[in-house]
N, C-alpha and C positions, 0 to 999 in steps of 0.2 A: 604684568609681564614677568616673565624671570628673569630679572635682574636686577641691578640694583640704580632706581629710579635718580637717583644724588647723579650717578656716573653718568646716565645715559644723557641726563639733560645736560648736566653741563660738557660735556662728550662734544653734543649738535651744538650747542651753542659757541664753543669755544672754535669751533672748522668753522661756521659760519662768518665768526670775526674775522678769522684767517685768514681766507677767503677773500675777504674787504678790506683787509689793511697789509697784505702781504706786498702789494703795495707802495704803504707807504714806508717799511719798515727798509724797502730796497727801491729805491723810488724811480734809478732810470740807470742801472745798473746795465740789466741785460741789453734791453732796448740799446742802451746808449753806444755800448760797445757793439753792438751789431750793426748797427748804421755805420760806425766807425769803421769797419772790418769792410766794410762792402766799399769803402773809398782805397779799403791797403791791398785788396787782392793782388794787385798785380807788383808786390811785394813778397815774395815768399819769405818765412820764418827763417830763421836765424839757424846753423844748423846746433849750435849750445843751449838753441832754447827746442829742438825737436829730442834731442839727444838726454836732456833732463826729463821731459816728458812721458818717455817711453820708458826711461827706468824709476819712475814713480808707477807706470802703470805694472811694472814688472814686481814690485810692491805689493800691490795686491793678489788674495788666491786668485786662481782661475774658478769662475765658478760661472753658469748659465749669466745671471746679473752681470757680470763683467766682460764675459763674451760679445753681450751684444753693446756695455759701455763704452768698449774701446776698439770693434767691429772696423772703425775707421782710421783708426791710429795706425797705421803701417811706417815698417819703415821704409823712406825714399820717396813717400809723399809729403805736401806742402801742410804741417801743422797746425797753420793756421783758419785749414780748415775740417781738421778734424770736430769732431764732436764734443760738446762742452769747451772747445777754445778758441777765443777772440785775439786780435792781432791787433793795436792800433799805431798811432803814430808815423807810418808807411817806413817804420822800421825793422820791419819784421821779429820784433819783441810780441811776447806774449803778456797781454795785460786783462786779458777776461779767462779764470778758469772753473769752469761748472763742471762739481761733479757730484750736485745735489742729488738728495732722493733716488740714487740709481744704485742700492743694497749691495756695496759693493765691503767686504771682506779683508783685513788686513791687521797683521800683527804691530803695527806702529806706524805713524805720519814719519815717510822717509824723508831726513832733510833736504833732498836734492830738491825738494820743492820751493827753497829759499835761492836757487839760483836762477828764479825766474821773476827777479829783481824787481819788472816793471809793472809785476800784479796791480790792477787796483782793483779788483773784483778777487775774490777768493771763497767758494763755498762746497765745502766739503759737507753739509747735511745729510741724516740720512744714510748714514754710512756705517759699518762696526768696524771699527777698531779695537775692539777686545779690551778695553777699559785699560787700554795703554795709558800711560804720559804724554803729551805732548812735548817735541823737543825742547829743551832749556835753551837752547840758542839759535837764533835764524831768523823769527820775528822781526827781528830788529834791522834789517835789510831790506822788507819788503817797504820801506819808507813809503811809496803810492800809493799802498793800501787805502780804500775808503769803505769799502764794504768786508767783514770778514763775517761769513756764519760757518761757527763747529759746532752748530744744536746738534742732538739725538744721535752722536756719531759714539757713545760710549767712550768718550775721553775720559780721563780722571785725574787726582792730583791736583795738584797747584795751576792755575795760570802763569806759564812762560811771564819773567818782567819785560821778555823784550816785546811784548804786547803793547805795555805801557810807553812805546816810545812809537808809535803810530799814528802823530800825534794830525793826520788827516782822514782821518776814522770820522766815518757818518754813521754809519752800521754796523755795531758790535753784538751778535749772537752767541750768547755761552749756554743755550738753555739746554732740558733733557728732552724729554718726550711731553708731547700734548694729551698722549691719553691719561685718563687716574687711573688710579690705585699702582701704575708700575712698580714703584718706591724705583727708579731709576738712581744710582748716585752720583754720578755728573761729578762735578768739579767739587773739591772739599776745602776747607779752611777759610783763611781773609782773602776776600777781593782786593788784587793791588790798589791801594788808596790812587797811585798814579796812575786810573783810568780816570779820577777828575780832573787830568790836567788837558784831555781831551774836548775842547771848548767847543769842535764844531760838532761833536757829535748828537747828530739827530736821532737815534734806535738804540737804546741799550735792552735786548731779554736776557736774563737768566731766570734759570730755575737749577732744582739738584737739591737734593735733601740732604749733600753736604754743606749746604748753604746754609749757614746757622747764622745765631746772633739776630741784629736790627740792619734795616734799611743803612746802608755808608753813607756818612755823614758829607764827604765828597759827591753824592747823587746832587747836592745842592750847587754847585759849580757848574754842574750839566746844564746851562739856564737857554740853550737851543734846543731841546729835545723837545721833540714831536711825539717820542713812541717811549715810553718805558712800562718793563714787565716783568715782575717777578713772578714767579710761578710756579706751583711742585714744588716746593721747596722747604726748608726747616728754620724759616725766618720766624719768628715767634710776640716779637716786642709790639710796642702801638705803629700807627701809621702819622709818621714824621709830620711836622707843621710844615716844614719847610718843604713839601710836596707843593703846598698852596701858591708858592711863587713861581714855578716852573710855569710862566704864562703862556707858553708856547704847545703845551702838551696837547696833541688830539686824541692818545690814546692813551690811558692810562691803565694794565691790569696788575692787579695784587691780585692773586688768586691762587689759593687751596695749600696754601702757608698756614699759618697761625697765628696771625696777625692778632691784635687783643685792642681792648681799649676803645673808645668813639670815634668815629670818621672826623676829621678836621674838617673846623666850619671854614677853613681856608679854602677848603675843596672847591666851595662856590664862585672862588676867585678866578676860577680855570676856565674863560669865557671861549677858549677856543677847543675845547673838549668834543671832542666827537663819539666815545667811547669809554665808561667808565664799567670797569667789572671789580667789584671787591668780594665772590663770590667764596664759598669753601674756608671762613675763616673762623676768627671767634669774635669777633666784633658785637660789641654790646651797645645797650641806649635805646631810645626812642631817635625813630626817622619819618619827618613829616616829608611828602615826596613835593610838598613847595619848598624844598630846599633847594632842589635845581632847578627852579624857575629861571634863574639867569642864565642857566649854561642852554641858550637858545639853537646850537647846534646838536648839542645831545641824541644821537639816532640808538643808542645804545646802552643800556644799565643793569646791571646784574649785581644784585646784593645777597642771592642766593645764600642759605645755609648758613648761615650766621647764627647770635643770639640776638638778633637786632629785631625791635616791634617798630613794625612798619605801618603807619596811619597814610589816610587816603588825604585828608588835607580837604582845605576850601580851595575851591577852585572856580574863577570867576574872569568874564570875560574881559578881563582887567590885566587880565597875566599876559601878554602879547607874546612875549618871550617865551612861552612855557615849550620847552623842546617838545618834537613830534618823535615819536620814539619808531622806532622800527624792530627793535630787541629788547624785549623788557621782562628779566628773570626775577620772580619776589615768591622764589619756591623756602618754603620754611620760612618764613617771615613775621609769624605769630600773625596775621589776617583773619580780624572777624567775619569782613565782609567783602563782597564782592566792588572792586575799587568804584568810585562812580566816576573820577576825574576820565576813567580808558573810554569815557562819553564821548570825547573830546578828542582819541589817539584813532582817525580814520585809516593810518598807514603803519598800521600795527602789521609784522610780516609775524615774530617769534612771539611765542607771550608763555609764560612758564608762571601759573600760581599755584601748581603741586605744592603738597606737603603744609596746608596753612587749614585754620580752622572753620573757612565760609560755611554756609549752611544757609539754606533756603533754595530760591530758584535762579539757577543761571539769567540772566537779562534777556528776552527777547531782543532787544536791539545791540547783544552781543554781536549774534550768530548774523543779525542782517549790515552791520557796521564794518565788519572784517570778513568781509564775503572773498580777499583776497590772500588772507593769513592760511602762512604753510606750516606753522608749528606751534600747536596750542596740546599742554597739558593742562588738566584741573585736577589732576588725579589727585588724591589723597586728604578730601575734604569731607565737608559732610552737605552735599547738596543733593536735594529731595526731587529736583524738578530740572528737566531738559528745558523747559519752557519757548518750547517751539514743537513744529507739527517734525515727525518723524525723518521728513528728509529738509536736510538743513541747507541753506541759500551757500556753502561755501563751494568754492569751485578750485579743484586741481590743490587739496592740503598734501602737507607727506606726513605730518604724525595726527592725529586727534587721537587724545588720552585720557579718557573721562573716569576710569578705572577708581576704586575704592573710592566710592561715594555711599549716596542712598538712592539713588536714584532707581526713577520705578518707570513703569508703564513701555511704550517699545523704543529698541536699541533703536537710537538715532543714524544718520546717516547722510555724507556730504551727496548733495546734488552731482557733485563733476566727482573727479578721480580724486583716490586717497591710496596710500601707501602703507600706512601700521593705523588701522584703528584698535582700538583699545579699550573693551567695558567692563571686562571682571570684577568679582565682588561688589557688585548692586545688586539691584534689586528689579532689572530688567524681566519683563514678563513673557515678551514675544518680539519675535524678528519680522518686520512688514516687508510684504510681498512684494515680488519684483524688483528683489534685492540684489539678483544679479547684473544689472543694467547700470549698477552702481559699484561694482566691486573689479571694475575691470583692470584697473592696476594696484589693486589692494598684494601685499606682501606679506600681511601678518594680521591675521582677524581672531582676535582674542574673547571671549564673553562667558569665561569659564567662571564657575561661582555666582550665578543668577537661578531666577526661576523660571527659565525658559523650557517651554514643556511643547508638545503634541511631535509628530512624525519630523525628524531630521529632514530638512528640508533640501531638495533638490538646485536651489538656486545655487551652494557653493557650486557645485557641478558647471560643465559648461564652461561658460561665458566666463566666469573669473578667473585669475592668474595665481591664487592665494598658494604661497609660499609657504606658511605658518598657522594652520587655524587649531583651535584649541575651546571646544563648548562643553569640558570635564563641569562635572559638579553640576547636572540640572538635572531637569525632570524630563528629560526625551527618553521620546518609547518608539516602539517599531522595529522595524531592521536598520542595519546601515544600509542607506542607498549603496545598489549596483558601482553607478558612475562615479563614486567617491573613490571605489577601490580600482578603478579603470585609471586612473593617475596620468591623465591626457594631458593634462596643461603645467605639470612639474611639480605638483604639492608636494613638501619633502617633510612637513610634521603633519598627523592626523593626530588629535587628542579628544577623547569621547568617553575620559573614563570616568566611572561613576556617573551611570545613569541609571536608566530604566532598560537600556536595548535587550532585544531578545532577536531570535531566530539564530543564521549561521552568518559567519562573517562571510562577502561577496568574493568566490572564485574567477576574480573578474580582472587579474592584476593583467595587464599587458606589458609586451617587451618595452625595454626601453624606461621603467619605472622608475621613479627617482628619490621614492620615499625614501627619507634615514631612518624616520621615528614613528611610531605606531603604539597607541595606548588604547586600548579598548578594555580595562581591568574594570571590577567591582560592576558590572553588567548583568544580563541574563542572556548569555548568547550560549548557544549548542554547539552544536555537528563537530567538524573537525576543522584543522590549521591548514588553510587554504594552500596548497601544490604552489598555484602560481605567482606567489610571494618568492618562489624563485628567480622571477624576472627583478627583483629590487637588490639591486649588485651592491649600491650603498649602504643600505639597512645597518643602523649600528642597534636600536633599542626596538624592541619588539616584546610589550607586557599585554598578557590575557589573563593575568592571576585575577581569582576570585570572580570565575563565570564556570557553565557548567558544562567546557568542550569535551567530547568526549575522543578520543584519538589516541595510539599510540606514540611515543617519544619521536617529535618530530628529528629522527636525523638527517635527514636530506639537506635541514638550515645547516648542516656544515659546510657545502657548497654558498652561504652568503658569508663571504673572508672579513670584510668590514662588521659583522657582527658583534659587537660588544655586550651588553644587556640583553638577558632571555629572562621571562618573568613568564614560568606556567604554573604557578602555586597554586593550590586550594581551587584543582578542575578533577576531572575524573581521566587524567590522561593512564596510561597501562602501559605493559611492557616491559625490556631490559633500556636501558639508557648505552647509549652508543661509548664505547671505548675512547671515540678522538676527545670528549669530552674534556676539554681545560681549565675550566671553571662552574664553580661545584655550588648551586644551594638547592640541593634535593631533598630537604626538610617536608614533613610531613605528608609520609609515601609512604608506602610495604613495601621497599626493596629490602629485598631477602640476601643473606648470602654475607660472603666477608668483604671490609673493603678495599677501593682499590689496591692493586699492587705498588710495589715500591718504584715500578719502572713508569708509573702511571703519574703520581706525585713529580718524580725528577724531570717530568717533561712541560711539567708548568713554568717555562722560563720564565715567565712574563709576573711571575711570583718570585725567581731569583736573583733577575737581573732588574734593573729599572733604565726606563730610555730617557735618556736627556731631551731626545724631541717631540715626547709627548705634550699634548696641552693637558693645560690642568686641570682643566672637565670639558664633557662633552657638549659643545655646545653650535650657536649656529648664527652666522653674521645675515642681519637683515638687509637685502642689497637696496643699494642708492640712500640707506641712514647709515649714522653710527650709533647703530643699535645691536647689540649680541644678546641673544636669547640663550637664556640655558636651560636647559633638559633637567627636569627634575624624578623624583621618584620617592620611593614608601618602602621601606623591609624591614624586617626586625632583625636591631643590633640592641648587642649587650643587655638582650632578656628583653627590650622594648618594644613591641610589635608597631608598624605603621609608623618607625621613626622618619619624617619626611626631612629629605637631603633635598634644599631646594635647590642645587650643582648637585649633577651624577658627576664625581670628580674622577680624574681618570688615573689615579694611583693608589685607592684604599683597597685592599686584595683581605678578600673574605670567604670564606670555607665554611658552607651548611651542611652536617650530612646528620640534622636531627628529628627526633619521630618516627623513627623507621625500625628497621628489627636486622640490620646489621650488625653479625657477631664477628668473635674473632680479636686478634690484639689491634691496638692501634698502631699504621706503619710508620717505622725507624722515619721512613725518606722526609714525612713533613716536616720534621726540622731544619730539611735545606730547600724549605720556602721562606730565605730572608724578610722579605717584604711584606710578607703575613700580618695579617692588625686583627684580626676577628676567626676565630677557629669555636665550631661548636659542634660536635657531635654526644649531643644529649639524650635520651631519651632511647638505647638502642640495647645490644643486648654483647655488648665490649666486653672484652675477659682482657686477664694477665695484666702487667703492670703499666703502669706511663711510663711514657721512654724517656728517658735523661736531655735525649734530643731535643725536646721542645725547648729546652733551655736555649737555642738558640734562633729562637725566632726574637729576635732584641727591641721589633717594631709591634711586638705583640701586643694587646689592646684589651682584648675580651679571648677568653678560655672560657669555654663550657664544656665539660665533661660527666657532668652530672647522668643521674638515675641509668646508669650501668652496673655491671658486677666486675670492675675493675679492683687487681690484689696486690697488694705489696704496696712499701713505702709510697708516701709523695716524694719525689726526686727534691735532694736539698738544692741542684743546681736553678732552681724554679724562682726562685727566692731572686736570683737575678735580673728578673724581666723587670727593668725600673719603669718600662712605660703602662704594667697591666694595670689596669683602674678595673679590672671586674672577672672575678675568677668564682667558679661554680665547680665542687668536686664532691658534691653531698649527692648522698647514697649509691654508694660504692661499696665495696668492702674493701676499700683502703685500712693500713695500721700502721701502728708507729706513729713517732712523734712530728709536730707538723713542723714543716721547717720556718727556721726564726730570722728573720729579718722586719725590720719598721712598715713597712706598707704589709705584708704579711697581718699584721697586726690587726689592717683595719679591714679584715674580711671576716668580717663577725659571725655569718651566716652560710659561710662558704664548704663547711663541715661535717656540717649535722649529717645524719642516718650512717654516719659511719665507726660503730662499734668499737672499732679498733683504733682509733685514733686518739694520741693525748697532746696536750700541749696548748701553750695562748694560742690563740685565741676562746680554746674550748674551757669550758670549767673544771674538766678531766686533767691530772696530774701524771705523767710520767713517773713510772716507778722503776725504769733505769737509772743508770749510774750517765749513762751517756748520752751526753748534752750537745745537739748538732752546734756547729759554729755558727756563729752573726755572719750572715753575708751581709755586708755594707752596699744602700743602694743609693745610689746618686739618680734618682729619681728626677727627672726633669717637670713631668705633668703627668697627671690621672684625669685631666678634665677634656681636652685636645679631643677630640672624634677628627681622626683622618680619615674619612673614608672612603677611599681612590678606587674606581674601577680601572682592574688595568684591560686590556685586551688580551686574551691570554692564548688564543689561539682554535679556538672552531673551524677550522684552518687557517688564517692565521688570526682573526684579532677577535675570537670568541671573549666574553669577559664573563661579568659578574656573579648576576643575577641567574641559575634558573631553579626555580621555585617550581616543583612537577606535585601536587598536592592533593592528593585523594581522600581528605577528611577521615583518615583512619582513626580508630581510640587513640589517647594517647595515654601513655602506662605512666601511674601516678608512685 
């Protein structure tokens, strides 16, 4: 898959808990208060408590989310039965207020929400608050309090002390976000020590990566807790003994901290554990997995990613106790072999042993033992053998992920429904027939990097719903089927590239199309760029580099607006290239002529300005998992051809116009392409000087200006680009002395065939008097590859890539 296998497992894994203990973390919160509400109807709110209400809501922006949050909050009706609020007591006090999960917008928690005194339910999650502060006073009134969650609401700062005086708190949530890699930074500094004076509390989460230091030594006062969670976080030290007597705990996560040091043999003390995850840390040792033979509740264990070697253990029908797992993650766990005790785990649902070193043959009485398991990866081992006949006994999985193995012989495949299968880089030989009868709720069907060979088979067609397919990297020959490109059933990725295909791509697209992404590169396919590829209004990437179409410069795709990525390198395409043209790699072509004009350049905004609501790459959420797929791709940066960017990111802004036989000076305008990281027109037939201008592209990355007849100085202002790690200005007929600055320096080879030039780097000596200044460079990195596609406008969000490539000479 494209992505990153760590995130996605523990991603699913971590909503699946959620899911099952959300729960216990709020245990009869809502419920309670709503039975309650339904005996005080004929009470109406208070009008101090309607009148506080509506100027909290007035708090927040206006925004779609909030519209329909507060749809019912009017003024002059009964508040207590507005939306998110409960009424109890038949006093018309407000004491349930939910306004979780509903992306509601605001510049700070207004304190009028402290005037609604008789809260004991309060949750704000889910929220942005703009990484305010929460108020320093107010807390401390809402005395009923028993449930409070501010998770994921971008709070920050200190914890309010008047927190600490809540002292009928069951449920305290201070966490950031459940997804990885956010780096979210949530709440910073010491946890008030006087949240352990809080006896009854049953749930404490935090996470936040301003969370530093060790576990508070106060968590051991907690001695009612059912649910504690650290998480995301910058906790770093071992994991406390004193964990071991919280006898009460059913769920316990530390997770994707940095926890150090061996699991406490205390742990085993925890007989009423339902739930253990110590996944994403540094945890070291040996772990026999009969250490939790006592914890006989145990449906759940995730030791994930750790430095922990995980042995399989004796197991013997002696152990009564031995929990029946339902969740069992032992991804990177140093595993030679395939567990043999999971003989024994009939109600295995999750099983995650990606990333460990198995090798041999999966177990036959695997695939017939968990014929009811929804999420099994193995990915990342070294097994040879499916060890079962092609269509496997499982019924209705959502991931199967066999991916990076050795496996040979045909891609396997669940009897009932599947959602993401998964078999890239094996060693898969053939796809078994009547594969569509089986792929009827498949999302994402992966098996790129095999040796799957003969005619592209007509079964994705039809019958399946596949969202995502991708069979790049094999040996299929033929055409693409017709009905691939007829896009009836929603497919929104086609990836085919690098095969054998040949003929013409199918003119077959109908309205309604829904493709984003289309790879057919490194092929043998002909004719020309299919017309009715205008029906694909979403289309952002669309690569045929390195096939043999033959066609004029399609500009008609300036009618698909969401277009991002265009890759027509290395075909036989002809013609002028259309003017709207906003993003530029027309390397290795015979465009003749001078290049663009300067009013051409100043209309790449999308190179000047940068958008704060871009994403960071193009990618693509797989529905009903939590799985994000990212768009990958191949081009030559900084002289490297085929550098593969596994994220097409959507802010690296890069300018090819090399190989060609455009004359003329270089224009003034491209230096107010701030956002520039990659600029190369090499190989052309450039006069007059470099413009001083380039001095301010400050994000600049790689310059290639090489083999031109470019005259006059190198500009001293050049010298300033602290971020270039790779500049190319050899054979030119540059002169003068080169400008001197410390990275300057280390461009040993960047010079040569230019006559006229003296100075360090070259062995040639200046025989002036005048010596350019040191520009001093506060050089951040030279090693960093940002390389951001932005959308730049093909009307509007053309981007990166187009590569138009006619295998011309190229002048040496």
């Amino acid at each position: 898959m494209g992505t990153t296998k760590q995130q996605v497992v523990l991603h699913v894994i971590i909503q699946i808990h959620l899911a099952l203990c959300a729960g216990s973390l709020l245990p009869s919160s809502v419920g309670a208060f709503a039975s309650n509400n339904t005996a005080a109807l004929s009470v109406p709110c208070l009008p101090n408590q309607a009148s506080a209400l509506l100027r909290l809501k007035r708090s927040f922006a206006t925004t779609n989310s909030s519209l329909i949050a507060f749809r019912s909050w009017r003024v002059g009706t009964d508040c207590c039965r507005w939306l998110g609020v409960h009424c109890g007591d038949s006093d018309g006090r407000v004491t349930s207020l939910d306004l979780g999960n509903r992306g509601l917008e605001s510049e700070g928690l207004d304190p009028v929400i402290f005037y609604l005194a008789s809260l004991r339910y309060l949750n704000l999650a889910y929220n942005d608050f703009n990484n305010s502060q929460l108020p320093s006073a107010g807390f401390e009134r809402l005395v009923n309090l028993t449930h409070l969650n501010l998770s994921t609401s971008s709070f920050s700062g200190q914890v309010p002390a008047g927190i600490n005086r809540l002292t009928n708190l069951v449920s305290l949530d201070l966490s950031t976000s459940f997804k990885l890699g956010l780096g979210a930074s949530g709440f910073s500094g010491d946890l008030p020590s006087s949240i352990g004076n809080f006896k009854s509390l049953r749930g404490l989460e935090i996470s936040g990566n301003g969370i530093v230091g060790s576990i508070p030594s106060w968590v051991a006062n907690l001695t009612y807790l059912t649910n504690l969670q650290f998480h995301d976080c910058g906790l770093s030290s071992s994991i406390p003994t004193f964990i071991g007597h919280l006898r009460h705990l059913q769920q316990l996560f530390l997770c994707n901290c940095g926890f150090s040091g061996h699991i406490p043999s205390h742990i085993s003390n925890l007989t009423q554990l339902q739930m253990l995850m110590f996944s994403s840390n540094n945890l070291v040792g040996t772990v026999d997995l009969t250490f939790f033979k006592n914890l006989g509740r145990l449906i759940t264990l995730d030791l994930s990613y750790n430095n922990l070697v995980v042995l399989d253990g004796k197991y013997n029908s002696s152990l009564t106790s031995f929990p029946e797992f339902r969740h069992l993650g032992l991804a990177g766990c140093n595993m030679m072999k395939f567990p043999n005790f999971l003989k024994y785990q009939d109600e295995i649902l999750v099983l995650d042993l990606s990333y460990n070193k198995i090798h041999g043959a999966i177990p036959g009485w695997a695939w017939e033992l968990w014929d009811g398991i929804y999420f099994l990866t193995l990915a990342f081992n070294e097994f040879t053998s499916v060890g079962y006949s092609p269509f496997l006994p499982i019924q209705d999985i959502t991931v199967l992920d066999l991916a990076n193995n050795l496996l040979e012989g045909p891609i396997p495949v669940p009897q009932g429904s599947a959602e993401v299968l998964a078999y890239s880089n094996n060693l898969f030989s053939y796809i078994p027939s009547q594969l569509s009868s089986h792929l009827s709720d498949a999302g994402l069907f992966h098996a790129y990097n095999n040796k799957l060979s003969g005619n592209l088979s007509e079964s994705f067609c039809g019958g399946p719903n596949i969202l995502l397919l991708d069979l790049s990297e094999n040996n299929f020959s033929g055409s693409i089927p017709s009905c691939l490109m007829e896009n009836v059933n929603g497919m929104q990725s086609l990836k085919l590239r690098k095969n054998q295909l040949h003929g013409e791509i199918p003119d077959s697209t109908v309205a309604g199309c829904s493709f984003e992404a289309l790879d057919f590169s490194s092929n043998h396919i002909k004719g020309q760029v299919p017309r009715s590829l205008l029906a694909c209004k979403n289309l952002e990437i669309f690569n045929v580099g390195n096939n043999e179409i033959s066609d004029c410069f399609p500009c008609w795709m300036s009618e698909l607006l969401r277009l991002q990525v265009l890759i027509l390198k290395s075909n036989k395409f002809f013609g002028q290239v259309a003017q709207q043209i906003q993003e530029v790699d027309l390397s290795s072509n015979n465009f003749l002529g001078s290049l663009p004009k300067d009013q051409w350049f100043k209309n790449l905004r999308s190179m000047i300005f940068s958008d704060p609501n871009l994403s960071s790459s193009i990618n693509h959420e797989v529905p009903g998992v939590a799985i994000t797929y990212h768009y990958s791709t191949a081009i030559t940066y900084k002289g490297h051809e085929d550098t593969n960017f596994a994220k097409i990111l959507t802010a690296l802004v890069f300018i090819d116009f090399s190989n060609n036989a455009f004359n003329g000076s270089i224009p003034t305008a491209i230096g107010q392409l701030g956002l520039l990281h990659g600029l190369n027109i090499s190989h052309n037939f450039l006069t007059g000087p470099i413009p001083s201008q380039l001095a301010y592209l400050k994000e600049l990355e790689a310059l290639d200006l090489s083999f031109n007849e470019l005259s006059g100085n190198i500009p001293q202002e050049l010298a300033s680009l602290d971020f270039l790690s790779m500049l190319n200005l050899s054979y030119n007929r540059l002169v003068g002395s080169i400008p001197v600055s410390p990275h300057f320096l280390t461009f040993t080879s960047s010079f040569q065939g230019n006559d006229g030039l003296c100075g360090p780097p070259l062995p040639k000596a200046c025989n002036n008097k005048t010596v350019p200044n040191l520009v001093s460079s506060k050089k951040k990195s030279t090693d960093i590859i940002l390389f951001l596609f932005v959308g730049l406008g093909f009307g509007v969000g053309f981007a990166i890539a187009i590569a138009v490539a006619w295998g011309i000479p190229v002048r040496k």
